[in-house]
Structures are given as C-alpha cells and as structure tokens.
ChimeraX commands (.cxc) that place a marker at each C-alpha (Angstrom):
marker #1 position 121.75,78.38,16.21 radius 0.5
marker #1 position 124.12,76.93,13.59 radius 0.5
marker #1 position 127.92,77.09,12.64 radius 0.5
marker #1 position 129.89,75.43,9.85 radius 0.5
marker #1 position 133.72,75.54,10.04 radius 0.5
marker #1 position 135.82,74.02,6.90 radius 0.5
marker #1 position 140.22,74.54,5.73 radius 0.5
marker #1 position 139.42,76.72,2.87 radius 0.5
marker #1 position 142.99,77.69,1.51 radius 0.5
marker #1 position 144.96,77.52,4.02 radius 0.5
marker #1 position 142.26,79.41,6.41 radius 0.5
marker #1 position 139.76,77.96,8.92 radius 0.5
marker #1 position 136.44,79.74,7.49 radius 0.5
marker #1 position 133.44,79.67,9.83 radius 0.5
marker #1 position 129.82,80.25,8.93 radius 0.5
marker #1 position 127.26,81.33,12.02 radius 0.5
marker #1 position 124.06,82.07,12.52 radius 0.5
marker #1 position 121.43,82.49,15.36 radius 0.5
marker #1 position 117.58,83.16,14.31 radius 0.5
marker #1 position 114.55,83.65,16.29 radius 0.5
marker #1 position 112.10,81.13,16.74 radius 0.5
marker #1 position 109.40,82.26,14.29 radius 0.5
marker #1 position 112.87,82.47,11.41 radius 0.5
marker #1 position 111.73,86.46,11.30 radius 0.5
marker #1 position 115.01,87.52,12.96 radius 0.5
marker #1 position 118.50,86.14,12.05 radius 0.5
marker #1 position 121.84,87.45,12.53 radius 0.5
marker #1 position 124.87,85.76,10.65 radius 0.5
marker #1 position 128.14,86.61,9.73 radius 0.5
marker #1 position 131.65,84.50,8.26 radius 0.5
marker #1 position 134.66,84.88,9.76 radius 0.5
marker #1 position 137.89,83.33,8.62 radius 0.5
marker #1 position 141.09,82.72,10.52 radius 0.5
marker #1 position 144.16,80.87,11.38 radius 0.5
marker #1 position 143.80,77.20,10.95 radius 0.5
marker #1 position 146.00,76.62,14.01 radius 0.5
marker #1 position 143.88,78.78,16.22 radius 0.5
marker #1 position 140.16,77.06,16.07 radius 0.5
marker #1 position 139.00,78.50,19.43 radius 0.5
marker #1 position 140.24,82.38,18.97 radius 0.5
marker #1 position 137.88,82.03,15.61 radius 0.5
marker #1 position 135.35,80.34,17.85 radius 0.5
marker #1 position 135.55,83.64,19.99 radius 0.5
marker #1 position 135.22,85.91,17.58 radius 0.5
marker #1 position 132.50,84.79,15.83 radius 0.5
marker #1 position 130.14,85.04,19.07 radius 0.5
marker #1 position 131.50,88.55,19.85 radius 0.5
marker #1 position 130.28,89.30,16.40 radius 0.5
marker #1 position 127.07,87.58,16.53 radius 0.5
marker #1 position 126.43,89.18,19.59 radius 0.5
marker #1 position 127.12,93.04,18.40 radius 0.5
marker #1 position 125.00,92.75,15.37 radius 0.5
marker #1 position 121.88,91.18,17.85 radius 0.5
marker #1 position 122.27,87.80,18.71 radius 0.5
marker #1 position 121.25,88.50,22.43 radius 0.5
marker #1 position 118.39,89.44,22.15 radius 0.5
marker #1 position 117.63,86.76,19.97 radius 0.5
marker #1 position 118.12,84.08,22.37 radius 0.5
marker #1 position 116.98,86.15,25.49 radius 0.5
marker #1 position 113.09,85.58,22.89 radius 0.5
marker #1 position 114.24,81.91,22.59 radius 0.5
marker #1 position 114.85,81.28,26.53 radius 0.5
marker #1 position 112.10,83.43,27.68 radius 0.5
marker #1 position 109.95,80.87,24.76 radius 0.5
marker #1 position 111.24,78.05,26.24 radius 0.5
marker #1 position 110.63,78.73,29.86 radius 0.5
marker #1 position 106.88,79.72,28.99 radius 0.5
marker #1 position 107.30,76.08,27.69 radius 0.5
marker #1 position 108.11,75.07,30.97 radius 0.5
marker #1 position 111.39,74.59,29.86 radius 0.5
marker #1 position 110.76,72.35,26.75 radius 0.5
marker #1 position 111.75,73.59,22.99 radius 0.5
marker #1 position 110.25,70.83,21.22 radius 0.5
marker #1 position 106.92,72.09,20.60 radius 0.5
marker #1 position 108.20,75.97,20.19 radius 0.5
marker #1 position 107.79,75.88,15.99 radius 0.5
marker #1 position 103.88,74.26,16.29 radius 0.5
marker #1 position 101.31,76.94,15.36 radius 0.5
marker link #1:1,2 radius 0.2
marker link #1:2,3 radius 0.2
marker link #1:3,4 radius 0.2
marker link #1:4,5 radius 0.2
marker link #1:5,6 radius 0.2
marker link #1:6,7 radius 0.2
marker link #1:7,8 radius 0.2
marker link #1:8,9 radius 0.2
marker link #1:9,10 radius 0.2
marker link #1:10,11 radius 0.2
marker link #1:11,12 radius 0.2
marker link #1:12,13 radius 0.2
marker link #1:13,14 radius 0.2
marker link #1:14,15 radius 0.2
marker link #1:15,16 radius 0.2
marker link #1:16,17 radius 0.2
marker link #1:17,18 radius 0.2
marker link #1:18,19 radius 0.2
marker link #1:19,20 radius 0.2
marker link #1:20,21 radius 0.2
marker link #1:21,22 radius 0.2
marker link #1:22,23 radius 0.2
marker link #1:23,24 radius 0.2
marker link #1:24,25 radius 0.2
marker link #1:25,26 radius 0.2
marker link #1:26,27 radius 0.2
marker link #1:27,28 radius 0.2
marker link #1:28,29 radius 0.2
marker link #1:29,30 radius 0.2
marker link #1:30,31 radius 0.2
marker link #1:31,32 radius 0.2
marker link #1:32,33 radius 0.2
marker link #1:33,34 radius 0.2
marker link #1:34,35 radius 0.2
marker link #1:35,36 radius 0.2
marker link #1:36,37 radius 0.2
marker link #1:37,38 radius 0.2
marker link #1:38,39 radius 0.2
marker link #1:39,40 radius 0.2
marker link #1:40,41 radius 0.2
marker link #1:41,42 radius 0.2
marker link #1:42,43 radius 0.2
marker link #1:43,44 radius 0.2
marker link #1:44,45 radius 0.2
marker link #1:45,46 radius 0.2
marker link #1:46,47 radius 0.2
marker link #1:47,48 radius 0.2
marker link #1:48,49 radius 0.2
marker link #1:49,50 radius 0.2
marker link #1:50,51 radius 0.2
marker link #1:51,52 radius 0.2
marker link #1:52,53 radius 0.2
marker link #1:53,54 radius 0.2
marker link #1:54,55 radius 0.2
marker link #1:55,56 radius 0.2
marker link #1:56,57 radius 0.2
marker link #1:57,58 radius 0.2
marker link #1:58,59 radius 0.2
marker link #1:59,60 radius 0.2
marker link #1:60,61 radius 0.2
marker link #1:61,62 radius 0.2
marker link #1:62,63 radius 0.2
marker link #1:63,64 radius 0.2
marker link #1:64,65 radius 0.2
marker link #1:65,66 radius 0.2
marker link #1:66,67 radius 0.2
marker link #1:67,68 radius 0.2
marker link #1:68,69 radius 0.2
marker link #1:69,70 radius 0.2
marker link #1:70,71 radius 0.2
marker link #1:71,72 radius 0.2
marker link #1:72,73 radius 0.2
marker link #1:73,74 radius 0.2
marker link #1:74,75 radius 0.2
marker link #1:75,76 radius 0.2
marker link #1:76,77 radius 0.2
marker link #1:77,78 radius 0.2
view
C-alpha cells in the first residue's frame, strides 16, 4: 500500500496504489483535487481503489498475514 500527495498547480494531486503480496496484482489510480480539502481527496481515492479491486487485494494480504500468525515480515521470503 502506498500514496504520494504533492500542490501541483494549484491542485492537491494524489498517487495510490495497493498490490498483492507476490507484486502480481496492483490496482492504482491519481486523483487530483482541492488543495483546501486534503481528506475529501483522501476519500476518494480509497472509494476508487476499492471499485477497481483493492479489496480483495488486502482480504489475500490479511488472510497471508494471519497464516503468519499475524506477522508480515517474512510474507515476501520464498
């Protein structure tokens, strides 16, 4: 999971993305908005994410992690 927000002319501009754990699934998307309104951009970008597959995405992730007993840190080792 990843985001990058910057003031790009006048705009807030935000970058997302969420990928699987293997990297063979990732969703992203930019969305720009209103500088004064950080959070409604915040929002919008996981509505997005989430209608173009993000859930499911992270449902692999947790269900990784809790056959981890919980722990991510060894969920990239082959």
């Amino acid at each position: 999971i990843g985001a990058y927000a910057r003031y790009e002319d006048g705009a807030l501009v935000m970058d997302a993305f969420v990928g699987s754990v293997d990297g063979q699934r990732i969703v992203r998307d930019q969305l720009a908005a209103d500088a004064g309104e950080p959070g409604e951009l915040g929002e919008a970008m996981v509505e997005r994410l989430l209608r173009l597959g993000a859930g499911a995405i992270l449902e692999e992730v947790r269900g990784a992690a809790d056959a981890a007993g919980g722990r991510v840190d060894g969920l990239l080792e082959t």
